[in-house]
C-alpha positions, -999 to 999 in steps of 0.1 A, spaced: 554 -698 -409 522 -675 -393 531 -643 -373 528 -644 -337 505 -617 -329 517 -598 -299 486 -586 -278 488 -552 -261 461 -546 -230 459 -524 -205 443 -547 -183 458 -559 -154 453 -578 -121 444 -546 -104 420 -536 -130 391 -557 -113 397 -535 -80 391 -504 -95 356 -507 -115 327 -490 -106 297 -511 -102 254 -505 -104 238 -475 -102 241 -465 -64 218 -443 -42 214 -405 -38 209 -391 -5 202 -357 9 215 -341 40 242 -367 43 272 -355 60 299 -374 45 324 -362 71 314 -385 96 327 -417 78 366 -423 76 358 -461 55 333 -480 39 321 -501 70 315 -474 89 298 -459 59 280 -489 49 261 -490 84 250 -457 78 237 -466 47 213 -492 59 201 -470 83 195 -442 59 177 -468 34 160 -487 61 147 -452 78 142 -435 40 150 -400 55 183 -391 37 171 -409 9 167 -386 -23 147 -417 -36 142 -449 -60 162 -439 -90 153 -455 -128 184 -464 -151 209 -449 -131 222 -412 -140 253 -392 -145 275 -366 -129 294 -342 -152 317 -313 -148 316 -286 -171 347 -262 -172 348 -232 -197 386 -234 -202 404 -202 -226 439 -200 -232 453 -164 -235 456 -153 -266 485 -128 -270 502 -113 -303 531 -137 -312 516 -171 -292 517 -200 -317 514 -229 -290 494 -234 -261 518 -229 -228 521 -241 -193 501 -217 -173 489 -202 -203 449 -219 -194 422 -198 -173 393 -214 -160 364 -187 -167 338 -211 -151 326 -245 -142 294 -263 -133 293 -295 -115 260 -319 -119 244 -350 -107 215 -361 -134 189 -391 -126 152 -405 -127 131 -410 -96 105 -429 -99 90 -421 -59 62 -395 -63 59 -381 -29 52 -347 -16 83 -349 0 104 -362 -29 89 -335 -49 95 -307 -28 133 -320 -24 130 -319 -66 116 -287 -73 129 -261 -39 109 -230 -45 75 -250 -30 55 -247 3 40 -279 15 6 -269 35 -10 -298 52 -44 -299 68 -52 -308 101 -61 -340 96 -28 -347 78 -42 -365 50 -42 -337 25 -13 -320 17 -10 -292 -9 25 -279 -26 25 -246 -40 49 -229 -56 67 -199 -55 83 -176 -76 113 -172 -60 138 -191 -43 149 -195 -7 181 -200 14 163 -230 28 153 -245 -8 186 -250 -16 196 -291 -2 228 -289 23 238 -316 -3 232 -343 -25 253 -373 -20 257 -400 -44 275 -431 -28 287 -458 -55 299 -495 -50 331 -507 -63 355 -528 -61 373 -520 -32 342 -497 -13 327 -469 -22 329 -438 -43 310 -403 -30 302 -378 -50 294 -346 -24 276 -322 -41 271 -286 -17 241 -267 -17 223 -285 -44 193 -274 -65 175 -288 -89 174 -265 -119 155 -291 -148 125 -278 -161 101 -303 -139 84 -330 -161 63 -355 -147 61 -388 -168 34 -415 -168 21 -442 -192 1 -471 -188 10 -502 -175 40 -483 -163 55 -457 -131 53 -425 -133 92 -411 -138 104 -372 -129 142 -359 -139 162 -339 -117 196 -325 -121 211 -316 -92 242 -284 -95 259 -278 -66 265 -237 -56 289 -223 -40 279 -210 -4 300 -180 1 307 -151 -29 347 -151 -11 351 -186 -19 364 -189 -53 391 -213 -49 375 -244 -47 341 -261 -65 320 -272 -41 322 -307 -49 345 -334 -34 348 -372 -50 358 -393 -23 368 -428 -21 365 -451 6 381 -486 14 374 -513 36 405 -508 52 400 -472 70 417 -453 47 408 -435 9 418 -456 -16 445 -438 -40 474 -466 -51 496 -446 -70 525 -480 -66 539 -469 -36 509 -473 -15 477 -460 -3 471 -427 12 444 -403 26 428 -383 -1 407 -365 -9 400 -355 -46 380 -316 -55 374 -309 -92 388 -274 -98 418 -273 -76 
């Protein structure tokens, strides 16, 4: 007699509602506050493709966001386990990484900040130079990447958002030419130290942030670092 082999998943019904799918779109300048679901938010996102203005532009296989925390425990004479409470976070970065493949002078002066755009009278020559230093006004009032899934959408709001790659231009034949950026978000005010300024947001199709924890769905909304 064979042994019945007893499968163990975690997949479940609800599992298709909750995948992430394609690469999504960055934008710039996108104030994410004036969307409270994902068909209000999905208009604005035609418009803002359709226009190209809030678009950070055309992206080549997709990207990633990470959060980096430098995390110590304290150390004291006597500890021999780590302890509730016991964790300090000393630091933590939070970053959107991807590949444009639009070459623009706009899309490059969103990439690299610290760079004047002088155009000539005509407006058919326009000439970037850059500086040394950087300005309030280099730094993005965000970057936005807006995600499908299964349900809607998921944001990710990065704040005052510079690009701090080294800038490489790629090109090859019988190909586009590609630049990296990775975006870090800063913190606007040196009083703030409570919060990262990043949110993850979530948004349905049925006016409300989608967070099912079994008893039902609530308003949400989810920062890194509190």
């Amino acid at each position: 007699m064979g042994v019945k082999s007893n499968i163990t998943t975690p997949l479940r019904n609800e599992t298709f509602k909750s995948l992430q799918l394609n690469a999504g779109i960055a934008l710039v300048n996108f104030d994410l506050s004036d969307y409270d679901d994902a068909a209000e938010l999905k208009t604005a996102l035609t418009a803002a493709i359709t226009s190209g203005e809030k678009l950070l532009g055309a992206t080549r296989g997709g990207g990633t966001f990470t959060i980096t925390r430098e995390i110590r425990q304290v150390d004291a004479d006597g500890t021999r386990y780590r302890f509730v409470g016991g964790e300090i976070v000393d630091s933590v970065d939070a970053y959107l990484s991807t590949t444009l493949i639009e070459i623009t002078p706009a899309h490059l002066k969103a990439v690299l900040g610290n760079v004047d755009i002088e155009d000539s009278q005509s407006g058919l020559k326009h000439v970037l130079k850059l500086r040394t230093a950087f300005e309030d006004e280099d730094y993005l009032t965000n970057v936005v990447w807006v995600g499908d899934t299964s349900k809607g959408f998921v944001c990710i709001d990065l704040k005052n958002a510079l690009n701090t790659a080294d800038f490489t231009f790629t090109y090859a034949d019988k190909n586009e030419g590609t630049v990296n950026v990775e975006y870090h978000a800063h913190q606007g005010d040196v009083s703030d130290y409570d919060e990262v300024p990043v949110q993850i947001i979530f948004l349905d199709e049925d006016d409300s942030v989608l967070l099912d924890d079994g008893g039902g769905t609530e308003n949400v909304t989810i920062e890194p670092g509190t």
